[in-house]
PDB file with SEQRES, HELIX, SHEET and CRYST1 records, atoms N, CA, C and O in Angstrom:
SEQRES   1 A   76  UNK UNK UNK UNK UNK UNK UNK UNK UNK UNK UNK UNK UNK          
SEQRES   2 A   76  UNK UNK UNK UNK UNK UNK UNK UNK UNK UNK UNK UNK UNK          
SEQRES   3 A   76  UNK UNK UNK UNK UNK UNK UNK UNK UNK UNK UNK UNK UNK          
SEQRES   4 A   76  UNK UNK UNK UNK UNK UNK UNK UNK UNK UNK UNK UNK UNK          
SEQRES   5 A   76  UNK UNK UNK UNK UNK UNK UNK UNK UNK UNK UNK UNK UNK          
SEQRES   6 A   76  UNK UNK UNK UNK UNK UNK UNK UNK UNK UNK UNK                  
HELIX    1 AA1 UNK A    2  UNK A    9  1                                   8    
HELIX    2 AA2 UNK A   11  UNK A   21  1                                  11    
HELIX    3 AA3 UNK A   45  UNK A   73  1                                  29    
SHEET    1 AA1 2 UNK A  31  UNK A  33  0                                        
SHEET    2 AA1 2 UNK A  40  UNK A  42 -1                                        
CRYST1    1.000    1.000    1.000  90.00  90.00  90.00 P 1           1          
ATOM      1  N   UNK A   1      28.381-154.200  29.376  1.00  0.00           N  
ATOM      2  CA  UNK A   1      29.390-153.200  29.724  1.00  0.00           C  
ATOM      3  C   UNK A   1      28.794-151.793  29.665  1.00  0.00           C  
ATOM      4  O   UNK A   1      28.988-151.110  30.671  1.00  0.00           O  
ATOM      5  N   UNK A   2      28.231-151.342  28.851  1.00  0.00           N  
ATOM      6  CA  UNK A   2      27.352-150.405  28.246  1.00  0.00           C  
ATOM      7  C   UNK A   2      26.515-150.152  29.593  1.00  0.00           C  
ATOM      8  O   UNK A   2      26.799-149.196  30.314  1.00  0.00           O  
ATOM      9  N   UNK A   3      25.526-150.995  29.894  1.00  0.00           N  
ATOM     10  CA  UNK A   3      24.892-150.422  30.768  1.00  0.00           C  
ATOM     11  C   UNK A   3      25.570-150.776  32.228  1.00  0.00           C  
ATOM     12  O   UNK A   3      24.779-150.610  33.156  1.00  0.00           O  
ATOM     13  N   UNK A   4      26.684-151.161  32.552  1.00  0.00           N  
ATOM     14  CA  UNK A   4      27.151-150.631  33.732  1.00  0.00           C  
ATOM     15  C   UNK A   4      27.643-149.175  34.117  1.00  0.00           C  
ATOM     16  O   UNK A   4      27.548-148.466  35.119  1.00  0.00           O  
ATOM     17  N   UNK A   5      28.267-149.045  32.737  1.00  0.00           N  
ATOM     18  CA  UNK A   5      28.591-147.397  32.481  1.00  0.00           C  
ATOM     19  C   UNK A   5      27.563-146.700  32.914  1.00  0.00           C  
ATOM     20  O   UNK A   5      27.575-145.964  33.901  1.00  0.00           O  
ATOM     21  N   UNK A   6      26.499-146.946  32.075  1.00  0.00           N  
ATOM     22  CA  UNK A   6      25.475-145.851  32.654  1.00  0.00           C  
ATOM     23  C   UNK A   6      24.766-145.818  34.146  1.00  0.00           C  
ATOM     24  O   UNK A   6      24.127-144.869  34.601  1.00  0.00           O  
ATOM     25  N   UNK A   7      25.052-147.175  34.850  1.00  0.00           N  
ATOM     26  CA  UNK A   7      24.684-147.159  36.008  1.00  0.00           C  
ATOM     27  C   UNK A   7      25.742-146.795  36.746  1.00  0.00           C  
ATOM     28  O   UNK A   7      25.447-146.658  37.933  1.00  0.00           O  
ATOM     29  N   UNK A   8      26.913-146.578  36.474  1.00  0.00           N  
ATOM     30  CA  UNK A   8      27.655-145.758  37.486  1.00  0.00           C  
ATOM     31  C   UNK A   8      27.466-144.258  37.429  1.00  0.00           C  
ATOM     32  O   UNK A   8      27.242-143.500  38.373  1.00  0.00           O  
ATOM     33  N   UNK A   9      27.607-143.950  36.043  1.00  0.00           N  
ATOM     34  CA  UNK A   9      27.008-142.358  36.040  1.00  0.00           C  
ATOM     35  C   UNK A   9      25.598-141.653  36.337  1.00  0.00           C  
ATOM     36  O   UNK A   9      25.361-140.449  36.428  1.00  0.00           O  
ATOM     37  N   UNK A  10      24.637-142.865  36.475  1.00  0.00           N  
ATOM     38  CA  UNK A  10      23.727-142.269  37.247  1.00  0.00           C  
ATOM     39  C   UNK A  10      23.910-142.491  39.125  1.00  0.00           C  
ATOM     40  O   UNK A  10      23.282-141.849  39.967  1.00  0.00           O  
ATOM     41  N   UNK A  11      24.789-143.413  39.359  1.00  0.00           N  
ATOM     42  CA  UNK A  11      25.400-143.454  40.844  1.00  0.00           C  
ATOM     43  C   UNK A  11      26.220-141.821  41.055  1.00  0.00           C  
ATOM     44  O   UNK A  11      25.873-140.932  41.832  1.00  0.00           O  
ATOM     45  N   UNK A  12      26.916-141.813  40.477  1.00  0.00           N  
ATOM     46  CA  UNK A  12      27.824-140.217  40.392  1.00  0.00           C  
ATOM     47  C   UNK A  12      26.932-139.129  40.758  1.00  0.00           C  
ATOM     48  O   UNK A  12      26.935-138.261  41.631  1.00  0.00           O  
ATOM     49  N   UNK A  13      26.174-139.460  39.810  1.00  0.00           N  
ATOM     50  CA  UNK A  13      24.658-138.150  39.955  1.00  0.00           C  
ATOM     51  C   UNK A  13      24.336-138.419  41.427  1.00  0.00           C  
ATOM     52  O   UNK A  13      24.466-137.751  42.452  1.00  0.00           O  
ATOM     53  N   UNK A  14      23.914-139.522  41.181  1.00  0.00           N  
ATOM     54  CA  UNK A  14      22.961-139.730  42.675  1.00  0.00           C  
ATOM     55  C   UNK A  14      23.714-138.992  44.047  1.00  0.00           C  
ATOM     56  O   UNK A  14      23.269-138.225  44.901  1.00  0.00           O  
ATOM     57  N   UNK A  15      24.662-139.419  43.897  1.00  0.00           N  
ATOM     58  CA  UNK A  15      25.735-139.008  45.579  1.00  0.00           C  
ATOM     59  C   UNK A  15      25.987-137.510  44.843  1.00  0.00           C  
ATOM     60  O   UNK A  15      25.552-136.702  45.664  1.00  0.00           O  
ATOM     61  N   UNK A  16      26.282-137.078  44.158  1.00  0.00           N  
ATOM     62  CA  UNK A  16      26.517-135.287  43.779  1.00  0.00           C  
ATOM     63  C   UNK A  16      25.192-134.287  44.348  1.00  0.00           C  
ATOM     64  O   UNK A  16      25.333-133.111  44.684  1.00  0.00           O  
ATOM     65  N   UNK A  17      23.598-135.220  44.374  1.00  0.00           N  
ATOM     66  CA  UNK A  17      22.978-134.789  44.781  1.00  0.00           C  
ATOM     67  C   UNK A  17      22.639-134.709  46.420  1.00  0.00           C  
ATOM     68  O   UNK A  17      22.207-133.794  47.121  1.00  0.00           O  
ATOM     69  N   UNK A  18      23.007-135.995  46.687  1.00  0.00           N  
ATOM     70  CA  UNK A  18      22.820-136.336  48.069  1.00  0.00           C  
ATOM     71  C   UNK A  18      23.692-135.549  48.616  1.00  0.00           C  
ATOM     72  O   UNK A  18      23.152-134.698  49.322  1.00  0.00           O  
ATOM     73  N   UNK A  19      25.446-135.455  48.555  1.00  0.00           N  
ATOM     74  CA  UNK A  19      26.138-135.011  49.192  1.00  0.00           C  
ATOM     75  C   UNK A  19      25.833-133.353  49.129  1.00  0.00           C  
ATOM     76  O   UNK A  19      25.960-132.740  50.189  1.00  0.00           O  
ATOM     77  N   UNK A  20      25.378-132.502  47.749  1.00  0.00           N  
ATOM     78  CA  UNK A  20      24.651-130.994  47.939  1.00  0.00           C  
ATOM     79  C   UNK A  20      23.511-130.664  49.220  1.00  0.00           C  
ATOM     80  O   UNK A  20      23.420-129.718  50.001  1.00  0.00           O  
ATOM     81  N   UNK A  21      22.599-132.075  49.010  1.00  0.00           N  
ATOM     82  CA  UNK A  21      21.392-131.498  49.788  1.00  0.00           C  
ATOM     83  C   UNK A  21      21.911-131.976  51.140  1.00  0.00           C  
ATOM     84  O   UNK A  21      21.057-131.722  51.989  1.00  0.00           O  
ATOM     85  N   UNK A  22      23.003-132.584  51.678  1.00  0.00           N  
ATOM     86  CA  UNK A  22      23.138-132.815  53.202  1.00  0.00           C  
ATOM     87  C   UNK A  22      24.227-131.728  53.555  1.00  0.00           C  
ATOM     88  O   UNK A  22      24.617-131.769  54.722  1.00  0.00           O  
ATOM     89  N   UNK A  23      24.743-130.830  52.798  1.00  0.00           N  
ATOM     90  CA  UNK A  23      25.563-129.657  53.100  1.00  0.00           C  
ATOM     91  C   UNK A  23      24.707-128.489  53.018  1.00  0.00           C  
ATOM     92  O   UNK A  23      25.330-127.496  53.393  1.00  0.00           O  
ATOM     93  N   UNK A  24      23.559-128.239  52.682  1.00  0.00           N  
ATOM     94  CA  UNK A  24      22.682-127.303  52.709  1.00  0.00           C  
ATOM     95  C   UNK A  24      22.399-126.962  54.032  1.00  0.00           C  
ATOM     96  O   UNK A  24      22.495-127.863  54.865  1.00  0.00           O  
ATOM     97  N   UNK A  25      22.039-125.737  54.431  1.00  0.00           N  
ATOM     98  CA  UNK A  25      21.796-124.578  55.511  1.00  0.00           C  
ATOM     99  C   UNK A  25      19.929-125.143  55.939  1.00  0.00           C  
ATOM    100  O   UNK A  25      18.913-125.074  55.248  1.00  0.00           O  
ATOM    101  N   UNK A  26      20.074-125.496  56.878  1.00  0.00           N  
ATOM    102  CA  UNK A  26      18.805-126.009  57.565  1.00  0.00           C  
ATOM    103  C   UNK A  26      17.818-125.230  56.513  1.00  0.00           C  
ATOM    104  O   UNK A  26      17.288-125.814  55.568  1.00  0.00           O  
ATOM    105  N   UNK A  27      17.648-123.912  56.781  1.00  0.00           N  
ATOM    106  CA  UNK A  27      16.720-123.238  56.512  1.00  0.00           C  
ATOM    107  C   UNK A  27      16.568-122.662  54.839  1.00  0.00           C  
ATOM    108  O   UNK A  27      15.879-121.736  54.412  1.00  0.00           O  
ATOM    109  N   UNK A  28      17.571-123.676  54.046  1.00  0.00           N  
ATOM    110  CA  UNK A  28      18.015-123.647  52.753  1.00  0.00           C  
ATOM    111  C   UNK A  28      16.555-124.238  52.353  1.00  0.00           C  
ATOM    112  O   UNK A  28      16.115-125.261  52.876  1.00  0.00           O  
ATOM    113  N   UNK A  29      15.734-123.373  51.216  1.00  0.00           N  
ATOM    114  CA  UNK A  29      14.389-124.173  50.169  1.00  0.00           C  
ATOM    115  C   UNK A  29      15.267-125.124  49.419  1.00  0.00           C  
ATOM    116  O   UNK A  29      16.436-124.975  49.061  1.00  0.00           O  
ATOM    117  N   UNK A  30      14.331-126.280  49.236  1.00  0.00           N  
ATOM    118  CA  UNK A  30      14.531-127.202  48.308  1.00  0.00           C  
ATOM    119  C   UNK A  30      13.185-127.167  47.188  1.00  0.00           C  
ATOM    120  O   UNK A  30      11.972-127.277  47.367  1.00  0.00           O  
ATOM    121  N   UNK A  31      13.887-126.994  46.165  1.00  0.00           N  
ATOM    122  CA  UNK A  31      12.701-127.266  45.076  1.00  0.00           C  
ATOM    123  C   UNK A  31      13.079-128.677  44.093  1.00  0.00           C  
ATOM    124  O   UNK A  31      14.230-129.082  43.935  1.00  0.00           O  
ATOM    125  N   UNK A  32      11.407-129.546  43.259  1.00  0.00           N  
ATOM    126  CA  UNK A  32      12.175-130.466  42.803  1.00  0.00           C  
ATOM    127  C   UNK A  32      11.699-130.248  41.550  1.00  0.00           C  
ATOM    128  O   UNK A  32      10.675-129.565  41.551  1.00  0.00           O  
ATOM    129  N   UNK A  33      12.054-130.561  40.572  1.00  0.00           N  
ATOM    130  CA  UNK A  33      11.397-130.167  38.764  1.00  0.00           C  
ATOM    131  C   UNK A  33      10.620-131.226  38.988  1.00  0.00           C  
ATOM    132  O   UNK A  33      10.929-132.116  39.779  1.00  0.00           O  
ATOM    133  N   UNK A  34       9.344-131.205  38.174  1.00  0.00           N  
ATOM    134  CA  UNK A  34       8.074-132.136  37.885  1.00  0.00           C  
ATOM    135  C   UNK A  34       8.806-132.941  36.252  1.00  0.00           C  
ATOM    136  O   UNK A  34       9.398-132.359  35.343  1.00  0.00           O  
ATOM    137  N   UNK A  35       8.548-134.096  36.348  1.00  0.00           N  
ATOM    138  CA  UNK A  35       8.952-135.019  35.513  1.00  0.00           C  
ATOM    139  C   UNK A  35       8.489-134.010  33.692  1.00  0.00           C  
ATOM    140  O   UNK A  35       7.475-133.324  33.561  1.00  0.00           O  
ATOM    141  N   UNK A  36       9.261-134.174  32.881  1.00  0.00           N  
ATOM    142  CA  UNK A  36       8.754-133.652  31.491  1.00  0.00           C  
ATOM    143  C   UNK A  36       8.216-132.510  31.887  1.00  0.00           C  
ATOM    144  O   UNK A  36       7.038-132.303  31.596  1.00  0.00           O  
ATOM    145  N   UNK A  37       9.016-131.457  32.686  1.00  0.00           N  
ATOM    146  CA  UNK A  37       8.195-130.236  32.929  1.00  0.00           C  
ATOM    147  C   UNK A  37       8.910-129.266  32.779  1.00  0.00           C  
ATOM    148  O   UNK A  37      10.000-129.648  32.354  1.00  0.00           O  
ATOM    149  N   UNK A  38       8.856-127.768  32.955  1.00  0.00           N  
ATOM    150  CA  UNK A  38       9.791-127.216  33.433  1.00  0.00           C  
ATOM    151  C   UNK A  38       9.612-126.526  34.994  1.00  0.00           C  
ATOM    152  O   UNK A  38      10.461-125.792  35.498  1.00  0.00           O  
ATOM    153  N   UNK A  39       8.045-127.008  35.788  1.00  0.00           N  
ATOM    154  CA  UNK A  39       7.672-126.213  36.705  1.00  0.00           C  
ATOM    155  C   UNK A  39       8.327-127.112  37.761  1.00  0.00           C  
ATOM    156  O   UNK A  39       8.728-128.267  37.611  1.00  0.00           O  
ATOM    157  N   UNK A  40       8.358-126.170  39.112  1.00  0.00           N  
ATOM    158  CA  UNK A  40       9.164-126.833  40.076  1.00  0.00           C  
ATOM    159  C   UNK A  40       8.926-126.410  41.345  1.00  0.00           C  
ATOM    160  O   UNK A  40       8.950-125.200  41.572  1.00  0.00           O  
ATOM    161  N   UNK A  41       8.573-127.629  42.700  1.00  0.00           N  
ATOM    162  CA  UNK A  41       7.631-127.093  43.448  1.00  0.00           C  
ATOM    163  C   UNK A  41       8.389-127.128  44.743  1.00  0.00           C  
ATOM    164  O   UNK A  41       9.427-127.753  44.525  1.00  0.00           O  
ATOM    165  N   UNK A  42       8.339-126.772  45.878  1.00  0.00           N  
ATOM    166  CA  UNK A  42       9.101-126.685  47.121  1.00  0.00           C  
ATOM    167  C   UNK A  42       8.584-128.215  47.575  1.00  0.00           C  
ATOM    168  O   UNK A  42       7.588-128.860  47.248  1.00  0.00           O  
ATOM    169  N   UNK A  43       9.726-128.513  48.491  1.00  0.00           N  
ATOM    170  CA  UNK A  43       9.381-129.405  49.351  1.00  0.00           C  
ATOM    171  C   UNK A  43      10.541-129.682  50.036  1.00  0.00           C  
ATOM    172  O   UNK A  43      11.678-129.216  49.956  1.00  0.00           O  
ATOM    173  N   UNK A  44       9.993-130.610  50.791  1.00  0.00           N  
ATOM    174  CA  UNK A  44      10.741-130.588  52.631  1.00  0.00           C  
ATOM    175  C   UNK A  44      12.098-131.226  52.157  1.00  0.00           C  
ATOM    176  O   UNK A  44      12.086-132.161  51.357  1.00  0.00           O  
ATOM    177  N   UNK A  45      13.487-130.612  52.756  1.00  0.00           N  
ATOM    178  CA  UNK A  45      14.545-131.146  52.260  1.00  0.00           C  
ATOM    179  C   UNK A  45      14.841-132.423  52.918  1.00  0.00           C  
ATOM    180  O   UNK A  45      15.175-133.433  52.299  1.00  0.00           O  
ATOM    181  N   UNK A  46      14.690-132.338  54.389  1.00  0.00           N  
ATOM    182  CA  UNK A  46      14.823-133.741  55.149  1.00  0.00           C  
ATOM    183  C   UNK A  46      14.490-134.521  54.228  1.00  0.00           C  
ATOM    184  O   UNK A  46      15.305-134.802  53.349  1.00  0.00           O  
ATOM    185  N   UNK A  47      13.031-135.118  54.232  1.00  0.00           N  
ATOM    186  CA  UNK A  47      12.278-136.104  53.217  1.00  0.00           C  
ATOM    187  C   UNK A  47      13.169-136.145  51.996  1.00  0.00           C  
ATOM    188  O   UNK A  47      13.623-137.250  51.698  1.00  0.00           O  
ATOM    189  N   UNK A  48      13.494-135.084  51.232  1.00  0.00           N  
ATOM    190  CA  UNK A  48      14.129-135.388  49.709  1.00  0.00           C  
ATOM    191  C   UNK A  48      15.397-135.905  50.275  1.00  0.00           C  
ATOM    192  O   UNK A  48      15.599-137.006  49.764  1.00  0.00           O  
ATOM    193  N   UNK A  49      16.236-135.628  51.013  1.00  0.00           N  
ATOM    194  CA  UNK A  49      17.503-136.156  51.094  1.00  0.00           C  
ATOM    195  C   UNK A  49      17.194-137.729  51.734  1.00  0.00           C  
ATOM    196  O   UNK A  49      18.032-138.585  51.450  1.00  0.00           O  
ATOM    197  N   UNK A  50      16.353-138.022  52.348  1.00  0.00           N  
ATOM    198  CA  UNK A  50      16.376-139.681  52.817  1.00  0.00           C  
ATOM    199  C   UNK A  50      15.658-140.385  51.115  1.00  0.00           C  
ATOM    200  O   UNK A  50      15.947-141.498  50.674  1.00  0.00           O  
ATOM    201  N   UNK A  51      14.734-139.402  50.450  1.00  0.00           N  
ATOM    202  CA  UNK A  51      14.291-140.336  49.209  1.00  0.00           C  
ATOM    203  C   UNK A  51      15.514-140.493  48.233  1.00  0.00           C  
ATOM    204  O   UNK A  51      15.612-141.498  47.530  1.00  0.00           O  
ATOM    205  N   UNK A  52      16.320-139.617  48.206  1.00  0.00           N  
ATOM    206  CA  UNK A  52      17.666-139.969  47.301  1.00  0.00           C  
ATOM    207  C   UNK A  52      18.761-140.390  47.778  1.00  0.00           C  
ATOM    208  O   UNK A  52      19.769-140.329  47.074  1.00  0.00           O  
ATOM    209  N   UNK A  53      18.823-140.950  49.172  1.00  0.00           N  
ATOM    210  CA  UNK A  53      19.833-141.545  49.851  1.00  0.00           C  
ATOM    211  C   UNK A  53      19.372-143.262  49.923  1.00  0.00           C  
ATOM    212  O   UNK A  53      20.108-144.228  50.128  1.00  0.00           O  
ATOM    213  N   UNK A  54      17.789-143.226  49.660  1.00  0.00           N  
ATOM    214  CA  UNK A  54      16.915-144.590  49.568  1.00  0.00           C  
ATOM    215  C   UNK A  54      17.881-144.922  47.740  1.00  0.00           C  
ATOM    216  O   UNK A  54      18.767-145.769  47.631  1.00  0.00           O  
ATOM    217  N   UNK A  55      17.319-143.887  46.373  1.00  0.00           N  
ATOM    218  CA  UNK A  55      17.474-144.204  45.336  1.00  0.00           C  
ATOM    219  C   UNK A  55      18.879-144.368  45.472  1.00  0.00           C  
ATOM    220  O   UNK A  55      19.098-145.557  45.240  1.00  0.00           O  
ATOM    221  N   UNK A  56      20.212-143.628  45.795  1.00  0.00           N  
ATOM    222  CA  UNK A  56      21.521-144.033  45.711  1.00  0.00           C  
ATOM    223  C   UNK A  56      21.583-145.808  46.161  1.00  0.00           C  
ATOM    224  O   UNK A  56      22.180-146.603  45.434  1.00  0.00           O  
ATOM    225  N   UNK A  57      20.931-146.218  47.354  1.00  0.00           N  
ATOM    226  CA  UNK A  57      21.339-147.596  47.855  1.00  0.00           C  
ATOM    227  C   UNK A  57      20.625-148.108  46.708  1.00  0.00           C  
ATOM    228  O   UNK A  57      21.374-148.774  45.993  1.00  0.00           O  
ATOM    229  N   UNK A  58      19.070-148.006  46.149  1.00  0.00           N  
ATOM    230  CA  UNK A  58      19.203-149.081  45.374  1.00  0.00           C  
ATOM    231  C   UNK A  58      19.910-149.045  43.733  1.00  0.00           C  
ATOM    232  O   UNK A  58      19.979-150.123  43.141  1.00  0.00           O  
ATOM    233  N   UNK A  59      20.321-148.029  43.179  1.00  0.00           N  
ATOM    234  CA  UNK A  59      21.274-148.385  42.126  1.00  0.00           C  
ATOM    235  C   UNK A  59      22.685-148.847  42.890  1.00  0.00           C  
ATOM    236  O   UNK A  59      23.268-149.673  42.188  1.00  0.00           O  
ATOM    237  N   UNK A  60      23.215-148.628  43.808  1.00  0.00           N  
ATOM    238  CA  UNK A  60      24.375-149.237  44.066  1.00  0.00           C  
ATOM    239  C   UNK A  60      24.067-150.578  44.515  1.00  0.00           C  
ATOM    240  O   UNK A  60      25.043-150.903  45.191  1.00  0.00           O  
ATOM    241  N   UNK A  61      23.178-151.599  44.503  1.00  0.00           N  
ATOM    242  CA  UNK A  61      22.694-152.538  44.793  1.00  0.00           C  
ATOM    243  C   UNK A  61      22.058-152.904  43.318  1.00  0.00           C  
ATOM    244  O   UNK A  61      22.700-153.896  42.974  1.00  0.00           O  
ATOM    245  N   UNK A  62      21.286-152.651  42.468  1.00  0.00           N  
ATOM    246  CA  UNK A  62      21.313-153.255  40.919  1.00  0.00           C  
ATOM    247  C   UNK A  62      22.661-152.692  40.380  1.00  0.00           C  
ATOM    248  O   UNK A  62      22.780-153.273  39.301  1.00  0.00           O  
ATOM    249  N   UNK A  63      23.667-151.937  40.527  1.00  0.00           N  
ATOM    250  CA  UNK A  63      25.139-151.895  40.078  1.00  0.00           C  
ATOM    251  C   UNK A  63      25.671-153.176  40.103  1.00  0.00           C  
ATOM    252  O   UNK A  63      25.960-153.923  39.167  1.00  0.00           O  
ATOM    253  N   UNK A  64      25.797-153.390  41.805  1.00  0.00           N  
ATOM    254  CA  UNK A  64      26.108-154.794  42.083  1.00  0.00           C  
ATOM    255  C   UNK A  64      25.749-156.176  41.615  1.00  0.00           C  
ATOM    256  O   UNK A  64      26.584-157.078  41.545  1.00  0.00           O  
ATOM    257  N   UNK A  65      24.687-156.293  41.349  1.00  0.00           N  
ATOM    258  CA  UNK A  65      24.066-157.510  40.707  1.00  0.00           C  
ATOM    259  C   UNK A  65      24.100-157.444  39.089  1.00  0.00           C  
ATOM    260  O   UNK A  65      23.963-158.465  38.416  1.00  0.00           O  
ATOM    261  N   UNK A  66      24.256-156.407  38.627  1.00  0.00           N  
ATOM    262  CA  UNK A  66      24.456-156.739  37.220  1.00  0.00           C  
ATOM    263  C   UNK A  66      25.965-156.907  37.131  1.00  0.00           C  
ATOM    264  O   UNK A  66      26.397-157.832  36.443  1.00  0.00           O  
ATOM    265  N   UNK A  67      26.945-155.961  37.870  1.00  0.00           N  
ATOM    266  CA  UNK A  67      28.307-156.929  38.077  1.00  0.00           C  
ATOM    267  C   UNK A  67      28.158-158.289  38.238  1.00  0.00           C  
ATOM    268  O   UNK A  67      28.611-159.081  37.411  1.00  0.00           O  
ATOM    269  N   UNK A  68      27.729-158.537  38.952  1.00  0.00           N  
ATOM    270  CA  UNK A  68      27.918-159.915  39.761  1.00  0.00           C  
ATOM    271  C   UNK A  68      27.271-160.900  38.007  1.00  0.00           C  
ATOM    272  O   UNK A  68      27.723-161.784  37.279  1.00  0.00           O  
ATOM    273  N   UNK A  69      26.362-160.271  38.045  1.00  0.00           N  
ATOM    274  CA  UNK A  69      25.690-161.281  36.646  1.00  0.00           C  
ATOM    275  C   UNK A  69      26.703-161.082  35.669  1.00  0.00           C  
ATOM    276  O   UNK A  69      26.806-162.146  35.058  1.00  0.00           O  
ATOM    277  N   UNK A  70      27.861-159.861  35.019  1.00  0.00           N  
ATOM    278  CA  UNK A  70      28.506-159.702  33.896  1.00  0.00           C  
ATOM    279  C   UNK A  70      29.650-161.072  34.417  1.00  0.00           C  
ATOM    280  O   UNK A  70      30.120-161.776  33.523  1.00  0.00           O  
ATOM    281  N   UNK A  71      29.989-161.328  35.757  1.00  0.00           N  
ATOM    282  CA  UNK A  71      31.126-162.060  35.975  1.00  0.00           C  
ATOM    283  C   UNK A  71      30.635-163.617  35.518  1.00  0.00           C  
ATOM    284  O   UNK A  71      31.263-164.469  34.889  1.00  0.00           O  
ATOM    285  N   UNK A  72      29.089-163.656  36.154  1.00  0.00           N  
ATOM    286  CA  UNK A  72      28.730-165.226  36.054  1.00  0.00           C  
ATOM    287  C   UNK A  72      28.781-165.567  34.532  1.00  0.00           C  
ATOM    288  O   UNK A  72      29.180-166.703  34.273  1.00  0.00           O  
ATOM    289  N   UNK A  73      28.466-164.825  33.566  1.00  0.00           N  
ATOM    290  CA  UNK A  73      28.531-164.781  32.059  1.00  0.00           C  
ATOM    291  C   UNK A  73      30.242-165.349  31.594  1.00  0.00           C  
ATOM    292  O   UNK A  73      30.746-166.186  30.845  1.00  0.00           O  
ATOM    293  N   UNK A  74      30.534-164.653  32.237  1.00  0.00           N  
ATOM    294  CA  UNK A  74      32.356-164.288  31.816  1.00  0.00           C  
ATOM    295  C   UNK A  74      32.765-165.731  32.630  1.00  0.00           C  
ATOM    296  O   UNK A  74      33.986-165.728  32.473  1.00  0.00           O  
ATOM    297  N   UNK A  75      32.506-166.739  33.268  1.00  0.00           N  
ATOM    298  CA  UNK A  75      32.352-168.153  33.747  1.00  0.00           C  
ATOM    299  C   UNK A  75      32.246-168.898  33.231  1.00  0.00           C  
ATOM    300  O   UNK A  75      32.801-169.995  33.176  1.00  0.00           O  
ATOM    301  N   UNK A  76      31.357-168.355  32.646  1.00  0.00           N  
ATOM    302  CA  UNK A  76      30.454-169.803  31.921  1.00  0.00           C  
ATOM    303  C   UNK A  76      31.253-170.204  30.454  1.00  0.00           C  
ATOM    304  O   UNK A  76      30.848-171.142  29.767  1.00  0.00           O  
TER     305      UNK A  76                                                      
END                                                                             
């Protein structure tokens, strides 16, 4: 249960980001923070919005399967 929670709230995140960077102004900079960092470097927004529209499908797809696995449990 626990970690479905947290996989929906990182789904929440995910689309809060996606839906910001596909309302952005063509000519809007995108910067991304470097992992354990605080520095943060430009890059192409197209590309970032298809790589976090890739990461949204696959947590909403391990969302799904660990549902699907909490039900087969709850079966048995």
């Amino acid at each position: 249960e626990y970690k479905l929670d947290m996989m929906q709230s990182f789904i929440k995140e995910q689309k809060v980001v996606v839906d910001e960077l596909s309302n952005l102004k063509k000519n809007r900079k995108v910067y991304r923070q470097q992992p354990n960092s605080n520095i943060f470097f430009l890059v192409d927004r197209t590309e970032t919005l298809s790589q976090c529209k890739n990461t949204l499908d696959e947590l909403k797809k391990a969302h799904q399967e660990m549902e699907n696995s909490e039900k087969t449990k709850i079966k048995k």
